[in-house]
C-alpha positions in Angstrom: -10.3 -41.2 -10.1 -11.1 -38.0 -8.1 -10.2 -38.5 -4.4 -10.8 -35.7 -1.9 -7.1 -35.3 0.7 -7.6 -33.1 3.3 -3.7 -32.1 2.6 -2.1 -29.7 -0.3 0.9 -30.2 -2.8 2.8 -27.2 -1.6 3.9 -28.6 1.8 7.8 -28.0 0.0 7.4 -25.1 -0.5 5.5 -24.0 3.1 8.4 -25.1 4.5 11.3 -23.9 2.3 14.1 -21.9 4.1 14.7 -18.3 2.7 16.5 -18.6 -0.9 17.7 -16.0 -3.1 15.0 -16.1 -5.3 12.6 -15.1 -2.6 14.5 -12.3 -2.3 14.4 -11.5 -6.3 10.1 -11.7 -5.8 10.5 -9.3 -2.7 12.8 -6.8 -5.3 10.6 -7.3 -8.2 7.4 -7.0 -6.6 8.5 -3.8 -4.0 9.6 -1.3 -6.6 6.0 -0.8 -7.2 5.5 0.2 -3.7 8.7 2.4 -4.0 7.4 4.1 -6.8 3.9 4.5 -4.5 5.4 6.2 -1.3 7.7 7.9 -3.6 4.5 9.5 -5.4 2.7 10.4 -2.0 5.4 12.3 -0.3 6.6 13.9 -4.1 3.2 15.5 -5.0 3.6 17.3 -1.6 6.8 18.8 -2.9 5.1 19.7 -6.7 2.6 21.4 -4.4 4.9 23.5 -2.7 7.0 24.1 -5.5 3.8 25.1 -7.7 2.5 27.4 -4.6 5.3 29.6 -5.2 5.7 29.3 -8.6 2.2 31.1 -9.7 2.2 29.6 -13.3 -0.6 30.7 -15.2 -0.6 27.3 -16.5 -0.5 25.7 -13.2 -3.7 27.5 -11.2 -4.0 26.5 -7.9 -7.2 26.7 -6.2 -9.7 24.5 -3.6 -10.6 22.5 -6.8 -7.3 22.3 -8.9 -5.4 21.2 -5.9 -7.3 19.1 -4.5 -8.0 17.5 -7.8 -4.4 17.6 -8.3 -3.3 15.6 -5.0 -6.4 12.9 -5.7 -6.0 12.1 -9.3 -3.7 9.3 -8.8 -5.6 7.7 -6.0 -9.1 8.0 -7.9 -7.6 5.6 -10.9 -6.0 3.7 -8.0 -9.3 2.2 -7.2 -10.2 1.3 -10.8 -6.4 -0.2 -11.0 -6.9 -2.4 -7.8 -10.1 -3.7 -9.2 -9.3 -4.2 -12.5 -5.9 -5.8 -11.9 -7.6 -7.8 -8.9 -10.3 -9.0 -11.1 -7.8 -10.2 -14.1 -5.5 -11.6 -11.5 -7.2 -14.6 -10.5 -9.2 -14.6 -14.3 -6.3 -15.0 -15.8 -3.5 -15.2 -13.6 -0.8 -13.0 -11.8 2.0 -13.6 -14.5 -0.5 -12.7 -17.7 -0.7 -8.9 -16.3 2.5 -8.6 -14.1 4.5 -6.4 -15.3 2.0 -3.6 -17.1 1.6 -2.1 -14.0 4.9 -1.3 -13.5 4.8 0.5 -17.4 2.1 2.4 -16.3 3.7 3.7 -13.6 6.6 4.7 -15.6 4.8 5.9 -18.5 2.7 8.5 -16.5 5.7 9.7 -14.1 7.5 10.4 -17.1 4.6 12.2 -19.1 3.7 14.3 -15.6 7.0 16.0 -16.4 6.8 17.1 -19.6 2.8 17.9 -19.1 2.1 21.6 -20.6 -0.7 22.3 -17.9 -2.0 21.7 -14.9 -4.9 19.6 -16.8 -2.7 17.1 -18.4 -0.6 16.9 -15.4 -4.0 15.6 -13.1 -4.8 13.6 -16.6 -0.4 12.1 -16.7 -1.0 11.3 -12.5 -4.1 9.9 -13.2 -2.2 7.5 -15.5 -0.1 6.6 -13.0 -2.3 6.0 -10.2 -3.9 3.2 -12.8 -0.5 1.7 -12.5 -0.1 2.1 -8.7 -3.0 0.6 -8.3 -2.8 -2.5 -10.2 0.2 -2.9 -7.9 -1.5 -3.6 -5.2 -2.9 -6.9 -5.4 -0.5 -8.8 -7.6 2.5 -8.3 -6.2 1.0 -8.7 -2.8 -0.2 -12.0 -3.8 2.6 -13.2 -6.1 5.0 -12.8 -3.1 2.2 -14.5 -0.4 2.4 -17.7 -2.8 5.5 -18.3 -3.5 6.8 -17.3 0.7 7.2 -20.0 3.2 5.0 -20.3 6.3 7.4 -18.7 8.5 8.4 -15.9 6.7 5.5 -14.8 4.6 4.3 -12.2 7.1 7.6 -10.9 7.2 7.8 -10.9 3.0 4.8 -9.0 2.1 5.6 -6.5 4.9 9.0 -6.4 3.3 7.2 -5.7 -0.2 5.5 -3.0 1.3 8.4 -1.8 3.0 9.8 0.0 0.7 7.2 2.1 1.1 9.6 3.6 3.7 12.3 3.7 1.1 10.5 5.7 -1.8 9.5 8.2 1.1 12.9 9.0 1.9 14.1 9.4 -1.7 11.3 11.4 -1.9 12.7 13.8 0.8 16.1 13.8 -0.7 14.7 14.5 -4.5 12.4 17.2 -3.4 15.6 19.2 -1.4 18.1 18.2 -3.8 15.8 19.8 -6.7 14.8 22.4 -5.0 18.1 23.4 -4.3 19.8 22.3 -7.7 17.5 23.7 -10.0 14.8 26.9 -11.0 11.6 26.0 -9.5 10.3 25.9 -12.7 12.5 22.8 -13.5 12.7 21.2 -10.3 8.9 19.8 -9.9 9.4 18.1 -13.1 12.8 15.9 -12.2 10.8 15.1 -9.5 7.8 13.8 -11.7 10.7 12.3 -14.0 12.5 10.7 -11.2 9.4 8.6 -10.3 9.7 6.8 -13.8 13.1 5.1 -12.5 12.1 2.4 -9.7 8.9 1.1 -12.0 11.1 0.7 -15.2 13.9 -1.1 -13.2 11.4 -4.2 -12.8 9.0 -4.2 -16.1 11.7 -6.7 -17.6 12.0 -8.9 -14.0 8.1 -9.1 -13.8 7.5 -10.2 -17.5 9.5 -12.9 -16.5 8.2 -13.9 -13.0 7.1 -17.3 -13.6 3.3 -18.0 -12.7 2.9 -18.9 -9.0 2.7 -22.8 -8.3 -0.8 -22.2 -6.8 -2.4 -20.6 -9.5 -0.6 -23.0 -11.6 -1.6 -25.7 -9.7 -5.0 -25.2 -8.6 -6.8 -22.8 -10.8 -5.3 -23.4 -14.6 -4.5 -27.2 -13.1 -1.2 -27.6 -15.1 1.4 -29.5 -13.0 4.3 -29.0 -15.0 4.0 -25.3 -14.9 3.7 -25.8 -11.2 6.3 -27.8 -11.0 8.5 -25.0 -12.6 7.0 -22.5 -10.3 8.5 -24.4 -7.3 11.5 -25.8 -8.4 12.3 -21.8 -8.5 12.6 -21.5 -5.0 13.9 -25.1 -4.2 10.9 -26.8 -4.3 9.2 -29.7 -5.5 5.6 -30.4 -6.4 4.3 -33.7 -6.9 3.4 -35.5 -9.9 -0.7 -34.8 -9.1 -2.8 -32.9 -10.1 -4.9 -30.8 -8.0 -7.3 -28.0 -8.1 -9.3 -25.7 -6.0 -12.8 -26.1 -5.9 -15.1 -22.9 -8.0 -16.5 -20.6 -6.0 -19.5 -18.3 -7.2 -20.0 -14.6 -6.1 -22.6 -15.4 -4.1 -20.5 -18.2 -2.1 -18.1 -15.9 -2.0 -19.5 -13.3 -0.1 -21.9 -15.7 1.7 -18.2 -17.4 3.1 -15.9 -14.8 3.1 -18.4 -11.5 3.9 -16.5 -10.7 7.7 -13.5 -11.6 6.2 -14.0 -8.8 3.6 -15.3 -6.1 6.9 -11.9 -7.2 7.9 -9.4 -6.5 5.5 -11.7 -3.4 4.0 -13.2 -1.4 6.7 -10.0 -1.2 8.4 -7.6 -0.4 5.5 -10.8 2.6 4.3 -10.0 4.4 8.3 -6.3 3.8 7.7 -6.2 5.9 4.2 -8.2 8.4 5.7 -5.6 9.3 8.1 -2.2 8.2 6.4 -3.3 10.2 3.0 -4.8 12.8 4.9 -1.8 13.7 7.3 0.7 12.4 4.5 0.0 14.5 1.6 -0.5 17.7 3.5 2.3 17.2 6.3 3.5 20.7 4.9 0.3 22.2 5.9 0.0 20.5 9.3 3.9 20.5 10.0 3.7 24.8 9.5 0.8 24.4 11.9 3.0 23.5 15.0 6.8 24.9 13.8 5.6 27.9 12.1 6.7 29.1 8.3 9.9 27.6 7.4 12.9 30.5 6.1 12.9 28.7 2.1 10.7 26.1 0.8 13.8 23.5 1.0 13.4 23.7 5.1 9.5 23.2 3.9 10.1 19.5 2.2 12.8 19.0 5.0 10.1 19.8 7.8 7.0 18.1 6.0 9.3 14.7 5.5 10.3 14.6 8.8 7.1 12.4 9.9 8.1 10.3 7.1 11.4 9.7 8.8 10.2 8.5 12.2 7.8 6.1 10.2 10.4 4.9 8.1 11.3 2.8 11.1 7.5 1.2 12.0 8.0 -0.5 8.5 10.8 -2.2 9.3 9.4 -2.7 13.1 6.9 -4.6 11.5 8.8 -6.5 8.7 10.7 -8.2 12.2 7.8 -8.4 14.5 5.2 -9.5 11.9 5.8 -13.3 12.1 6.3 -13.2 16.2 3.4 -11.2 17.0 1.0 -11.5 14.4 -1.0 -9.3 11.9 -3.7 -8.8 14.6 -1.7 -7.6 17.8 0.3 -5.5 15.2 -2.8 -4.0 13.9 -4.6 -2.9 16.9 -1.9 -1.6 19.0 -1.3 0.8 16.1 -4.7 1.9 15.7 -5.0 2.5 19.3 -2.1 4.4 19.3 -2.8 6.4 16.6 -5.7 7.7 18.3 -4.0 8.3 21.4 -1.5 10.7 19.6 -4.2 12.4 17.7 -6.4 12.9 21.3 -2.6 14.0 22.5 -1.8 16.2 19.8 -5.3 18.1 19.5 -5.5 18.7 23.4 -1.9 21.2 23.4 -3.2 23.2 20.0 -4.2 26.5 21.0 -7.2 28.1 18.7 -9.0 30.9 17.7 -11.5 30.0 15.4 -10.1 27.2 12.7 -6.4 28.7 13.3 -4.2 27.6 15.5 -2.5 30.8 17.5 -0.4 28.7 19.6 0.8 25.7 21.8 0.7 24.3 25.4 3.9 22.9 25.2 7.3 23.6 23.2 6.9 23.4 19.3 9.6 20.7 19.0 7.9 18.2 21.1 4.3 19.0 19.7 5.8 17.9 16.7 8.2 14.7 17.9 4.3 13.5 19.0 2.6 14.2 16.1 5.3 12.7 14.1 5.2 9.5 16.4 1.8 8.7 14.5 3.4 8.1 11.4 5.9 5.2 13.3 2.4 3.6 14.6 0.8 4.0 11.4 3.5 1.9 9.9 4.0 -0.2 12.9 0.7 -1.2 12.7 -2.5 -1.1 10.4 -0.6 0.5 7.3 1.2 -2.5 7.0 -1.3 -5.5 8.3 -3.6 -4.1 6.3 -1.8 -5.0 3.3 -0.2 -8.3 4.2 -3.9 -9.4 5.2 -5.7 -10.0 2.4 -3.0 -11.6 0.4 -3.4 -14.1 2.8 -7.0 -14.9 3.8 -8.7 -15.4 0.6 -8.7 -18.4 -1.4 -6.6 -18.5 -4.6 -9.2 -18.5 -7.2 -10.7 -14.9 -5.5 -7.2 -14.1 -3.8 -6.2 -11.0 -5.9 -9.7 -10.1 -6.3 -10.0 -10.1 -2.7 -6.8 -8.1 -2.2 -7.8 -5.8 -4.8 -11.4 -5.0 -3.7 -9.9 -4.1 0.5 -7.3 -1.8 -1.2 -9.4 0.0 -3.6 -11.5 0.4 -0.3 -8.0 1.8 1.0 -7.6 4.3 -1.7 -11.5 5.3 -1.7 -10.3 6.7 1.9 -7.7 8.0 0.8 -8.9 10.3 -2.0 -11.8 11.3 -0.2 -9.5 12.7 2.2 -7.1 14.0 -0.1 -10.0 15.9 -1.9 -11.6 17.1 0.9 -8.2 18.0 3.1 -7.9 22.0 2.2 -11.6 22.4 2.4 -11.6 21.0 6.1 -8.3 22.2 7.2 -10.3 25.8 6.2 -13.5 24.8 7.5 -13.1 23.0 11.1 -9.3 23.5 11.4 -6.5 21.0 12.0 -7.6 20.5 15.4 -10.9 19.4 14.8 -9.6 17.1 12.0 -7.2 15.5 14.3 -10.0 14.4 16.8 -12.0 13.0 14.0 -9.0 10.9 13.0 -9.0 9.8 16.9 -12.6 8.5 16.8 -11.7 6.4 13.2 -8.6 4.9 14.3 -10.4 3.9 17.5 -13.6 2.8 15.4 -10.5 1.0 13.3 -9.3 -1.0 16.5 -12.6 -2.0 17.2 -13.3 -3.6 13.8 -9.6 -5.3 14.1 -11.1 -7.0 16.7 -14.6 -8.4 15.8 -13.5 -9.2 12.2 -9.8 -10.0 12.1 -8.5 -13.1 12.3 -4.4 -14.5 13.0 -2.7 -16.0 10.1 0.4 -16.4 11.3 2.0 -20.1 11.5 -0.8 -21.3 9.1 -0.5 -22.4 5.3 -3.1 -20.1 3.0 -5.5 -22.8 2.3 -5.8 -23.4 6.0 -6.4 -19.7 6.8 -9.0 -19.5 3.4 -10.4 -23.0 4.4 -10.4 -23.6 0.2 -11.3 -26.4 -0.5 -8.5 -28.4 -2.6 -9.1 -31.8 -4.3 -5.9 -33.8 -4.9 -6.1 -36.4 -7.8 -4.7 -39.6 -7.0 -4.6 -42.3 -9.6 -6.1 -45.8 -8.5 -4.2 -48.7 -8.2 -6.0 -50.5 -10.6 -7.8 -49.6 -13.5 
């Protein structure tokens, strides 16, 4: 009864025009990464605040700080795994939608936390929740997109990225400037809470992808449901993707894995690095702001310029392709940090002046955060929610962004020490010599997916069930 076709039931749904309800997925599964960018830039802004504020409660030294800034992206990894792992175990809809509490639970609790303990313990709650994120909602929105657009979806997920970092600017001044310091770090925390809780209700209610349906828990009526969502239709078969064992998995899908990893691990280090402590580096180059309101002003600014690479990328993403995207912005990234380094004067680690004007030191520097966007900050996300088969897609996903966030907290930790140790100069050469190390591995292990269906970019092998003609 089983017959082997070399074509899948989701040709409808490839295909499909954009519909509403791919723009309800985008919604549902972007608030997480508002809720993400929001977090990065806001931490920056509790930092500051808690700088000035000298609580007895809230110590900050080399260990509490860094501790402080890491936490979330520590339980990140374990989020991106987990989820990743339970994704494709039991499917996207079974866990969609806890993420998004966890988020809101911790952002709420990291207002209301007594010390600076429970505040790394509240963030670390959070960053569970961030990371679990990662690899559903990449993948829920990858299988239900169309051919065409699905580059230009996920990027549009991760998008708002750019939108959570420039609420995050406009909290962290509007706080500031509203309320006693004391106060105005936690509505920050609080405010977090807001974008997760608007889409816990929308994701417990996302139905199940028609692929997973389809080809891993092999119900068709489920799949069926699935696609008629969008406009679709599925077949009356059955079909199913063929198990594949850990060992076959890596044994297949090993460069693949280099591709989406490796690259996402030297973009962390430099996005988190630079992102996090913007205050620090932006003081570097325009000296000490007059009120710690022009700080969060001056520290966001990068975040500004990049706020446009996103959306760059959303429009370019199905016309150039992931790996053009990618590499340019790698290279460019290590131009700017070459660029930037060369015009910082020294003595020692400090930096005691400039080469050239302050103002377009820093319109350079901040130019890295428009090609980090515009390039592997975004690929690197869209990537592996594309080139793994459905049965390890999510785990796939989750595994290349827990590598991301490994990066990422390692940096974070190690950011004050090193900024005290070799200086921001040195540090910005080193991030030269990753992102060109990053364009180099773009090249030998990433492959185009644009203008291809995900079981021809995964090569998964799908068996279609045909009923004979007689019996």
């Amino acid at each position: 009864m089983d017959k082997g076709i070399s074509k899948t039931p989701f040709a409808s749904i490839d295909s499909l025009k954009l519909t509403f309800n791919h723009i309800k997925v985008w919604y549902t599964s972007g608030m997480g990464f508002f809720t993400d960018a929001y977090d990065l830039f806001i931490i920056s802004a509790i930092l500051d605040v808690l700088i000035q504020l000298h609580d007895p409660n809230f110590p900050l030294n080399g260990f509490t700080e860094g501790l402080l800034a890491s936490s979330a992206l520590w339980t990140a990894i374990i989020g991106q795994l987990v989820f990743g792992f339970l994704g494709d175990k039991i499917g996207r809809k079974a866990i969609y939608g806890i993420e998004a509490m966890l988020m809101t639970a911790g952002a709420l609790l990291s207002a209301i936390s007594p010390n600076i303990y429970w505040l790394i313990i509240f963030r670390s709650l959070m960053g569970l929740g961030i990371g679990g994120d990662y690899p559903i909602s990449a993948t829920i929105m990858s299988e239900y997109a169309n051919v065409k657009d699905r580059g230009k979806l996920i990027a549009l997920v991760f998008a708002n990225q750019g939108l959570g970092s420039l609420a995050a600017v406009a909290v962290g001044i509007s706080t500031v400037l509203a309320f006693p310091l004391d106060i105005s770090w936690r509505v920050m925390a609080a405010i977090g809470a807001i974008p997760a809780a608007t889409v816990i209700y929308l994701r417990r209610k996302t139905p199940e992808t028609p692929r997973y349906s389809m080809l891993v828990k092999g119900s068709v009526q489920e799949a069926k449901k699935a696609a008629e969502f969008l406009g679709g239709k599925i077949e009356e078969r059955k079909a199913y993707s063929k198990p594949i064992s850990l060992s076959e998995f890596l044994s297949k899908y090993w460069l693949t894995l280099i591709g989406t990893a490796v690259p996402w691990f030297i973009l962390d280090i430099a996005f988190y690095g630079t992102g996090i402590y913007s205050g620090a580096i932006t003081q570097l180059i325009l000296g000490k702001p007059s009120s710690i309101a022009n700080l969060i002003l001056e520290q966001g600014l990068p975040y500004m310029v990049g706020f446009f690479g996103y959306f760059t990328a959303v429009s370019l993403m199905d016309k150039l392709g992931r790996r053009i995207i990618q590499l340019q912005g790698f290279i460019l990234m290590a131009i700017i940090y070459a660029v930037v380094s060369s015009f910082l004067i020294v003595s020692g680690t400090k930096v005691i002046g400039l080469t050239i004007p302050a103002e377009l030191g820093f319109l350079i520097y901040a130019l890295s955060f428009f090609f980090i966007d515009f390039g592997p900050n975004t690929t690197t996300f869209v990537l592996p929610a594309e080139t793994y088969p459905t049965r390890a897609r999510t785990t796939g996903h989750g595994i290349s962004a827990a590598s991301g966030k490994l990066g990422a907290a390692i940096t974070t930790y190690l950011f004050p020490t090193l900024l005290a140790s070799i200086g921001i100069k040195n540090i910005l050469i080193m991030l030269s010599v990753l992102s060109i190390l990053g364009a180099i591995v773009t090249l030998i292990a990433v492959k185009e997916t644009k203008g291809k269906s995900l079981e021809e970019i995964s090569e998964e092998e799908v068996i279609v069930q045909e009923e004979q003609a007689s019996k």
